[in-house]
C-alpha positions as CSV (number, residue, x, y, z in Angstrom):
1,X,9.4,64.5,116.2
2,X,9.5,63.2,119.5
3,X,12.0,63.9,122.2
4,X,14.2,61.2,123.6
5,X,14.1,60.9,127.6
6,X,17.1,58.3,128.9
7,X,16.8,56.6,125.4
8,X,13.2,56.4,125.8
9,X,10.3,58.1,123.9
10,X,7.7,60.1,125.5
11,X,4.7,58.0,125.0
12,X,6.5,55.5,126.7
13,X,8.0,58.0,129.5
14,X,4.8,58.6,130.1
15,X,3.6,55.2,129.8
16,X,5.7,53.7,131.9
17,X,5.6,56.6,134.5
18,X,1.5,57.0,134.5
19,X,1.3,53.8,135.8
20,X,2.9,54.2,139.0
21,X,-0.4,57.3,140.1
22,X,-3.0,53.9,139.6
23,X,-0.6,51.9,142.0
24,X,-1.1,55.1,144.3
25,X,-4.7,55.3,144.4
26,X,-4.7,51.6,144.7
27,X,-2.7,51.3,147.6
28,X,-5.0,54.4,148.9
29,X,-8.0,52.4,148.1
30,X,-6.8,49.2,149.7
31,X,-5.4,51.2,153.0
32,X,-8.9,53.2,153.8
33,X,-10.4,49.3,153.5
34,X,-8.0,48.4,156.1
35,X,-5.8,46.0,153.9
36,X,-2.6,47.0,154.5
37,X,-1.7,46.9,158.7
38,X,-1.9,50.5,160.4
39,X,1.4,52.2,159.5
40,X,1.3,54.3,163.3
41,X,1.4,51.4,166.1
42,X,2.7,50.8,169.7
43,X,4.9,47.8,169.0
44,X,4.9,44.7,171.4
45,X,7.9,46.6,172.2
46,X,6.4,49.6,173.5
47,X,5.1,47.7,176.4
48,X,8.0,47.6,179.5
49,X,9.3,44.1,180.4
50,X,8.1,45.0,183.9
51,X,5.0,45.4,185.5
52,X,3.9,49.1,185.9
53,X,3.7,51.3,189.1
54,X,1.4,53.6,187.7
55,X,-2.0,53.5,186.5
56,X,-2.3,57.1,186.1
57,X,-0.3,60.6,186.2
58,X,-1.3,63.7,187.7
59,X,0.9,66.7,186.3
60,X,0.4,70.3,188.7
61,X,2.0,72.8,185.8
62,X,3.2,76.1,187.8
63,X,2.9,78.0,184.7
64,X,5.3,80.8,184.4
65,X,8.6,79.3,186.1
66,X,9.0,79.1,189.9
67,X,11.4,80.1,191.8
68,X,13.8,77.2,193.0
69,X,16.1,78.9,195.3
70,X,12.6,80.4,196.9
71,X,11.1,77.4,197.0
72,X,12.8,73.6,197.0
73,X,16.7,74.4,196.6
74,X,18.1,75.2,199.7
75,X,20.9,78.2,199.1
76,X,22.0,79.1,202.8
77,X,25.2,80.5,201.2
78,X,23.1,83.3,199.5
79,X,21.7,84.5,202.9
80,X,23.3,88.2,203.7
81,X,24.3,88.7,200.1
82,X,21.5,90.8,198.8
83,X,22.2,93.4,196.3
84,X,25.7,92.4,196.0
85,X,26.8,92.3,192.1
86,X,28.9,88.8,191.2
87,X,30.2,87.1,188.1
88,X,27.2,84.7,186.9
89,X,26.4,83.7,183.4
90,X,22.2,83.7,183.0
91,X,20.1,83.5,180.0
92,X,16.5,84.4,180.1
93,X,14.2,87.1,177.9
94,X,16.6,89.4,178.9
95,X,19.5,88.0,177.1
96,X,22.9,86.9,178.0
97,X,24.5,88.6,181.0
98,X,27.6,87.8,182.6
99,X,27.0,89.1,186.1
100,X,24.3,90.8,188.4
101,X,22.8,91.6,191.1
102,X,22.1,88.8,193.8
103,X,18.2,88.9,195.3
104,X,18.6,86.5,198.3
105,X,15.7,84.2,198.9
106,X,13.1,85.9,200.3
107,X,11.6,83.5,202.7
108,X,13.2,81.1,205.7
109,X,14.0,77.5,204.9
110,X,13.1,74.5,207.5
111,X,13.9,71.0,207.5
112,X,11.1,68.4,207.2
113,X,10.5,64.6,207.8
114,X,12.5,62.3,208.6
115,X,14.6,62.8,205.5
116,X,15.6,66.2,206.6
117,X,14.7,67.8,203.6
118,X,14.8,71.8,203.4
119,X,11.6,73.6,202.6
120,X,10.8,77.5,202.1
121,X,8.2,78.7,204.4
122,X,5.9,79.4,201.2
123,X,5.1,75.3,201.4
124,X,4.9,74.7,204.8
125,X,1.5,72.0,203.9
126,X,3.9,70.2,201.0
127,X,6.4,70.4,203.7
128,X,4.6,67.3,205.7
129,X,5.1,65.0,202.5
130,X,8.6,65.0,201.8
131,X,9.1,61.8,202.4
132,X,7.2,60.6,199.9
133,X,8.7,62.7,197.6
134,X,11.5,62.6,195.3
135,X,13.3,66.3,194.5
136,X,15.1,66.7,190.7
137,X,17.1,69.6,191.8
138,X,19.2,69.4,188.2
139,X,16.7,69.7,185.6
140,X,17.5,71.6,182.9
141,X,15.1,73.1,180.1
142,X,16.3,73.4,175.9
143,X,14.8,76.9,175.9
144,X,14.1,80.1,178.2
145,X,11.4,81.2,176.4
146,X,8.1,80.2,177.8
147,X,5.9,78.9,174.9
148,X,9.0,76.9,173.2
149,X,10.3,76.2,176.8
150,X,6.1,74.8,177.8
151,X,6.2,72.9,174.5
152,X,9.1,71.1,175.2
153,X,8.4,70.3,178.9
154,X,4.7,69.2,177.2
155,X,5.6,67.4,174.2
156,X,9.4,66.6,174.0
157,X,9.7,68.9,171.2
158,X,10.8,72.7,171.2
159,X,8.3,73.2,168.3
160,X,5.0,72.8,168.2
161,X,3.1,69.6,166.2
162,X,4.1,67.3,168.2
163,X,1.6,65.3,171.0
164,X,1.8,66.1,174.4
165,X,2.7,63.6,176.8
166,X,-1.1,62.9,177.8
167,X,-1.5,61.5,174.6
168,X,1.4,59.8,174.4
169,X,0.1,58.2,177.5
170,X,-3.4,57.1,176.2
171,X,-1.7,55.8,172.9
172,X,0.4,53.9,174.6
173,X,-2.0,52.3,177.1
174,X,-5.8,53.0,175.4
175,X,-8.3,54.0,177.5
176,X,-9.5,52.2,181.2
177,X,-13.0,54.0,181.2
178,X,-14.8,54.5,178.2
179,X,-16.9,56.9,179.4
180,X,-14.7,59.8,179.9
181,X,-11.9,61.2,178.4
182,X,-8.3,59.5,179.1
183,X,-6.9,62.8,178.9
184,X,-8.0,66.0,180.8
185,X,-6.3,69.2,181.6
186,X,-8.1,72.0,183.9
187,X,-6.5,75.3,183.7
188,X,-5.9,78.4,185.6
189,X,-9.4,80.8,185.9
190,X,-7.2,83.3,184.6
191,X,-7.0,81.9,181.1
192,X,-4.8,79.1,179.9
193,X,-1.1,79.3,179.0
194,X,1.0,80.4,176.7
195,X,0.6,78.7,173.0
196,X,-2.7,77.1,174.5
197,X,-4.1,74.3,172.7
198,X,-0.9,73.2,171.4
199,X,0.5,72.3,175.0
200,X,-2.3,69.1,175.3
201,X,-2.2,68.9,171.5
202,X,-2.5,64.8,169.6
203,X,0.0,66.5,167.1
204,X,0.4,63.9,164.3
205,X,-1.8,61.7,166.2
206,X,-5.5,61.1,165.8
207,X,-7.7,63.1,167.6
208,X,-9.1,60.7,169.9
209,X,-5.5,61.5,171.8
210,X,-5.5,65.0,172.3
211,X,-6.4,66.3,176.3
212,X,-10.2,67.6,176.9
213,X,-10.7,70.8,178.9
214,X,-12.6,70.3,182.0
215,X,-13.7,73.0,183.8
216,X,-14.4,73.0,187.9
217,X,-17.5,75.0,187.8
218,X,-20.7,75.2,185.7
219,X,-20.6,72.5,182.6
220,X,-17.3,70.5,183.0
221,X,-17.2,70.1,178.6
222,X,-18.1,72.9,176.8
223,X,-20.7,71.8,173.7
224,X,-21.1,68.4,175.5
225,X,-25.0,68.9,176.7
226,X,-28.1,67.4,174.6
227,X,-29.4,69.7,172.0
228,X,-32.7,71.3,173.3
229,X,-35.3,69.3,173.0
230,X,-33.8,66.2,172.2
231,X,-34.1,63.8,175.5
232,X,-32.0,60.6,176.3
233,X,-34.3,58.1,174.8
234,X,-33.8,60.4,171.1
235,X,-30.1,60.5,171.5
236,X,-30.2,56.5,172.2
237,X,-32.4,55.5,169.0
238,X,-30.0,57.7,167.2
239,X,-27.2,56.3,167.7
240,X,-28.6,52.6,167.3
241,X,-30.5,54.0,163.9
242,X,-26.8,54.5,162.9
243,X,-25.0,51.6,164.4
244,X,-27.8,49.2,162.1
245,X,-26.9,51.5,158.9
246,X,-23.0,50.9,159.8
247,X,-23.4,47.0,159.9
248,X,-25.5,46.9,156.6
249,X,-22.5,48.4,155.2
250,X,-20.6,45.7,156.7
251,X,-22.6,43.5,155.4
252,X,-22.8,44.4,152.2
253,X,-18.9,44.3,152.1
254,X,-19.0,40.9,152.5
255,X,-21.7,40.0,150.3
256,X,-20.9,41.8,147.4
257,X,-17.7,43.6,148.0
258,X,-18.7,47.4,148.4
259,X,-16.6,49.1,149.9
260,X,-18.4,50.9,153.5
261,X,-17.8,54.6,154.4
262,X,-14.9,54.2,156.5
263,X,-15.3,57.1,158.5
264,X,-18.8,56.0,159.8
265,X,-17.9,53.6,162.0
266,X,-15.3,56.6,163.9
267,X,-18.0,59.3,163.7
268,X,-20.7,56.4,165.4
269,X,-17.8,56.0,168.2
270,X,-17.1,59.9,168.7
271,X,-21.3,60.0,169.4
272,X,-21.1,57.3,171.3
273,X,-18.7,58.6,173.6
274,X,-20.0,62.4,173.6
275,X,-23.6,60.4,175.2
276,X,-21.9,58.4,177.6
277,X,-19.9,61.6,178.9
278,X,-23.2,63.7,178.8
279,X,-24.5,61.1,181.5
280,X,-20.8,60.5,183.6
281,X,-18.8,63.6,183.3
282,X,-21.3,65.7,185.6
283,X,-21.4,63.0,188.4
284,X,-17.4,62.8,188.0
285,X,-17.1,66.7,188.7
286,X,-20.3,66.2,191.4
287,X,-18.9,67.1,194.7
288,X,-22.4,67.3,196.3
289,X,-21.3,63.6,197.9
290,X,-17.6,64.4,199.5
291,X,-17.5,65.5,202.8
292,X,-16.9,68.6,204.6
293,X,-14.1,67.7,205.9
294,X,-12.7,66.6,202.8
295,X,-13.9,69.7,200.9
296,X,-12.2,71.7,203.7
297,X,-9.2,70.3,203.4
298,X,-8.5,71.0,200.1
299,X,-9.9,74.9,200.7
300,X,-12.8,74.5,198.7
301,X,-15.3,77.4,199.0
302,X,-12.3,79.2,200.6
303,X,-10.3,82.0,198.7
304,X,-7.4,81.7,197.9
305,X,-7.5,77.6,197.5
306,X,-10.9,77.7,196.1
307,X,-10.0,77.3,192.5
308,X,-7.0,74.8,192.2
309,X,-8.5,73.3,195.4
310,X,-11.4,71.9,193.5
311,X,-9.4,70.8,190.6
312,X,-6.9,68.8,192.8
313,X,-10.2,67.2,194.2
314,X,-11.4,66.6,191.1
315,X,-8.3,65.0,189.5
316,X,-8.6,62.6,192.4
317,X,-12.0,61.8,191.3
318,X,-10.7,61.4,188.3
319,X,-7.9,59.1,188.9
320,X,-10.4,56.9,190.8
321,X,-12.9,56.5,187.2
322,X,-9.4,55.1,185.7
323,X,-8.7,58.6,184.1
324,X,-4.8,58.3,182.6
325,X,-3.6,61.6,182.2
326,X,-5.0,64.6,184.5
327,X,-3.2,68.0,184.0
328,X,-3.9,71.3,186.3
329,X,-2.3,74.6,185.7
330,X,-1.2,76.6,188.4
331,X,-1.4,80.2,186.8
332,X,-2.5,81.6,183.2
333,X,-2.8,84.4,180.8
334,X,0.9,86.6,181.2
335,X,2.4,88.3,183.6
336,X,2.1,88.2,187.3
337,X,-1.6,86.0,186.6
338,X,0.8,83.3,187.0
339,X,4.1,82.4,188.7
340,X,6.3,84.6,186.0
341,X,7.9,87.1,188.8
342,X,9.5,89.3,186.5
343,X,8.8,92.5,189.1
344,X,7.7,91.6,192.6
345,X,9.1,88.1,193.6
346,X,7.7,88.2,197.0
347,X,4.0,89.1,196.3
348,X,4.1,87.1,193.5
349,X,5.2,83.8,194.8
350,X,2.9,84.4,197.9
351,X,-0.3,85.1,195.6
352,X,0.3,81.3,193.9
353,X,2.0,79.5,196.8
354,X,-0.8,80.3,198.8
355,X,-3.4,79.3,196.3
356,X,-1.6,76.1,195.6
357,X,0.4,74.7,199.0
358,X,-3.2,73.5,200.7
359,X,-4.6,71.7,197.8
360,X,-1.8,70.0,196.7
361,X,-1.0,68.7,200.5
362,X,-4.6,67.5,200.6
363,X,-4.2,66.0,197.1
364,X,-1.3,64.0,198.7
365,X,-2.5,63.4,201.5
366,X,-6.2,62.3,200.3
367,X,-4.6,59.7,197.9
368,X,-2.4,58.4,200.2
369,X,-5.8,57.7,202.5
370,X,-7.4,55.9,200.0
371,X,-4.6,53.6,198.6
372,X,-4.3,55.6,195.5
373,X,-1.0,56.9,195.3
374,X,0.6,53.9,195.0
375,X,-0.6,53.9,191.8
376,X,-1.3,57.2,190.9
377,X,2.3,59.2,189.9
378,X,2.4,63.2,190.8
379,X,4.8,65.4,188.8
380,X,5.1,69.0,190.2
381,X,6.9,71.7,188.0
382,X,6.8,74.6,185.8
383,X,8.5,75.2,182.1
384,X,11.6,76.2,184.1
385,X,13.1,78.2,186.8
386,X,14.2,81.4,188.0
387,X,17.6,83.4,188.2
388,X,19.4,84.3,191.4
389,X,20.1,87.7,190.6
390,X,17.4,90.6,189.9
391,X,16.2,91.3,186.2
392,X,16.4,95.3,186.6
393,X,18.2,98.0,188.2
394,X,16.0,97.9,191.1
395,X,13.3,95.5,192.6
396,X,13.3,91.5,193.5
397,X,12.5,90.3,189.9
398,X,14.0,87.1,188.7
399,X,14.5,86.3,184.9
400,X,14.1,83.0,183.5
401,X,16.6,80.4,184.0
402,X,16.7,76.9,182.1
403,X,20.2,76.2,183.3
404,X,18.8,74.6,186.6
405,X,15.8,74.1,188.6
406,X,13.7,71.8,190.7
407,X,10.6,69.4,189.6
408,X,9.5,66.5,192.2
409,X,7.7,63.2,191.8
410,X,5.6,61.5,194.4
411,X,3.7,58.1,194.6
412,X,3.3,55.6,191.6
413,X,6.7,53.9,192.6
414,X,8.6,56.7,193.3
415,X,10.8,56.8,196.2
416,X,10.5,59.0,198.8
417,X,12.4,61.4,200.7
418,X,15.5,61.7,198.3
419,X,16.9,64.5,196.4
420,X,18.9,63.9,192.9
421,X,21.5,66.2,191.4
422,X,22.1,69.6,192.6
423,X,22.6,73.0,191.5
424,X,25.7,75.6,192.2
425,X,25.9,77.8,195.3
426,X,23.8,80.4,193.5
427,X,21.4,77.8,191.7
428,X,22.1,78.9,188.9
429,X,22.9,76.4,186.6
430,X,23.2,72.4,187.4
431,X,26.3,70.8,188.7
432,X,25.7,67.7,189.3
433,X,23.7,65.5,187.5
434,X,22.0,67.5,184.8
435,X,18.4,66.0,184.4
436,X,17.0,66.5,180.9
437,X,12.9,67.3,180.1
438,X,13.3,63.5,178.1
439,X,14.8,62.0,181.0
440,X,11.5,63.3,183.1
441,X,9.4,62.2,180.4
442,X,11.2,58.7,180.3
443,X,10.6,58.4,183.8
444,X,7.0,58.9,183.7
445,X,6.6,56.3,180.8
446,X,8.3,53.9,182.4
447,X,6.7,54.0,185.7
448,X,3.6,53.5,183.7
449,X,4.7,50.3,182.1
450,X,5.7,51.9,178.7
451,X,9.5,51.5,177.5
452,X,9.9,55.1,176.3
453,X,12.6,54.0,174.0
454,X,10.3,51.5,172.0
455,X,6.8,53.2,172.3
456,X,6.5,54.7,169.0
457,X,4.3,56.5,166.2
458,X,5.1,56.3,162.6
459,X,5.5,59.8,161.2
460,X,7.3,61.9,158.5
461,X,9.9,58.7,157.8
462,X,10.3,58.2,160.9
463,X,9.2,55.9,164.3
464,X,8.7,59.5,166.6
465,X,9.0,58.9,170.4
466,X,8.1,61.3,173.2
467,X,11.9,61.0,174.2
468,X,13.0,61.9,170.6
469,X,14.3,59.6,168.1
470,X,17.6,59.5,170.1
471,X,15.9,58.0,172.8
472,X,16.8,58.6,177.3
473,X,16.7,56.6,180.2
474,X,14.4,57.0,182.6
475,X,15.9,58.7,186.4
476,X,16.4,55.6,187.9
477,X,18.0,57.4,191.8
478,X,14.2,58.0,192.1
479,X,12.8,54.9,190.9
480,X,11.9,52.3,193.8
């Protein structure tokens, strides 16, 4: 006897049900042959109403958290209270405490430019460029923790799975130069950050988004040189042997309806590109043709600037072969290797200030020269900031603080010389005008020509956004 389901039999239940797995593999079928329109798109929408600022954006990550009261954040009223124990709420690995003990800052403060602006004596070469520079002294971070606190200042998203802005960037705006990557990160000779990979991840999104590693010395891709043995002129009549075998299947699509692989055409393109960056990534990372007085000016062959020296350089190469997205890290691996001054603030902070001040100055500096910053936008800033009181008993050592710190912003329509929001007399936590990670990331969309509240990717139900579903405005105080 056959059971009832709803009032139904189950030949039929299973009739009726069966038919709906054909009606899945057929809309699979008819998808893969491109019938249905791509599900994941940048709307018409995603475009800004105005014309951009920004071609490109050049992100200097100080890995680890620096110090804003040491740095940026001007606290004269903490001057002469050293070691004194007050009422402050933190929150960092440490936990919740509700007081400690104050570490003053632990280097002088001088005003610069013609804005005035206050600057430690561990920048003294930034120093010269704040006037084209715009100081978020309110920005606060969702976590203390560095690797959710990274993915989130990275990606928009605490967890990780999600793209990183970079690729938010070059699926938003596609590619200028097809020859290299439109997304490149260069990290720290110590090692890359915390959570690695995931910080320049595509997430959701196809690969062709996700950031390529460049390195500053020896082969700037890893795996991207010819095979041994196999010249140029191989490699060419490869590649055409399979464009011809991609366009009979084309063809025979339209004569007789076969369906082509549909991955071929992608695979031909990847090769494609992996040949055209065998021949242009090595001049791109060539400095053989920059002068000395360029190359000294950023320290390069000069310890400690050597390093992130020749990554600033070549990010402004970079920038000038139409790259998009260009991301240096300032500090790797755990521990005083970058700017995480859990023990000795002060020979911490000189070790990375000293390797960094320099090149970024020149990186300024060299762009402004050549008419690029105009349209090239620099964002400096770690995952968060620093505490004012010390972490132990004894010693400078901060904690982590995410209730307040300082990023800045220079050239690709920025304005310069101004400082938004502010921090309490401690720099603790914000005050005035709390800045949000989404509102910094709505900022840089927008001063690329990208609405970050449109530009969107189809995922899991539901139209994702760098800025969240919820959406931000951009930080228009900085915005000329």
């Amino acid at each position: 006897m056959q059971r009832n389901f709803c009032g139904r039999t189950r030949r039929e239940f299973l009739w009726q049900t069966g038919g709906g797995f054909g009606a899945a593999a057929l809309a699979g079928m008819l998808g893969a042959d491109g019938f249905f329109p791509k599900a994941a798109h940048a709307s018409a929408d995603g475009l800004a109403k105005v014309a951009p600022k920004a071609k490109s954006v050049i992100f200097l990550f100080m890995y680890g958290g620096p110090s804003h009261i040491d740095t940026f954040d001007y606290k004269p009223g903490m001057v002469g209270m050293d070691n004194r124990t007050v009422e402050v709420t933190t929150f960092g690995r440490g936990g919740k405490k509700n007081e400690g003990r104050i570490v003053e800052p632990r280097w002088k403060f001088k005003q610069y430019g013609q804005c005035g602006k206050w600057v430690s004596d561990l920048f003294p070469n930034v120093a010269q460029h704040v006037d084209d520079i715009a100081f978020l002294h309110s920005m606060t971070a969702d976590s203390p923790i560095h690797g959710s606190a990274m993915l989130m200042m990275n990606s928009g998203k605490l967890l990780s799975g999600s793209p990183a802005m970079g690729s938010w960037v070059h699926y938003g705006l596609g590619t200028a130069n097809k020859n290299l990557p439109a997304f490149v990160v260069m990290l720290d000779p110590s090692g890359g950050p915390i959570s690695g990979a995931k910080n320049w991840s595509s997430g959701y999104m196809p690969a062709e988004h996700q950031g390529t590693v460049f390195r500053h010395e020896g082969a700037p891709i890893l795996d991207l040189s010819r095979p041994e043995g196999v010249s140029r002129e191989q490699q060419r009549d490869t590649l055409d042997t399979l464009a011809r075998i991609n366009q009979r299947h084309l063809d025979a699509r339209t004569v007789d309806g076969v369906t082509p692989d549909s991955s071929l055409a992608a695979r031909i393109a990847s090769y494609e590109l992996a040949y055209q960056m065998q021949i242009t990534a090595p001049e791109a990372t060539d400095l053989t043709d920059e002068s000395q007085a360029t190359l000294d000016s950023y320290g390069v062959g000069k310890k400690p600037t050597h390093h992130f020296g020749t990554q600033c350089l070549l990010a402004r190469r970079l920038v000038e072969r139409d790259v998009r997205f260009i991301q240096i890290y300032s500090g790797g691996a755990h521990n005083d290797a970058n700017w995480d001054a859990h023990g000795d603030l002060e020979d911490n902070h000189n070790l990375h200030a000293a390797e960094t001040d320099q090149p970024i100055a020149a990186l300024l500096s060299d762009l402004k020269q050549r008419g690029l910053l105009d349209e090239t936008l620099v964002v400096w800033g770690g995952e968060f900031g620093r505490q004012p009181t010390a972490e132990y008993e004894k010693g400078t050592g901060r904690d982590h603080n995410s209730y307040g710190f300082t990023m800045w912003m220079a050239g690709g329509g920025i304005k310069g010389g101004v400082s938004v929001g502010s921090t309490d007399e401690l720099g603790a936590a914000a005050v005035d005008n709390p800045l949000t990670v989404k509102e910094m990331h709505a900022t840089v969309l927008t001063q690329l020509g990208l609405d970050p509240n449109h530009l969107s990717y189809f995922y899991n139900g539901l139209d994702q956004k760098l800025v969240g579903v919820e959406g931000a405005e951009p930080i228009r105080e900085v915005i000329a």
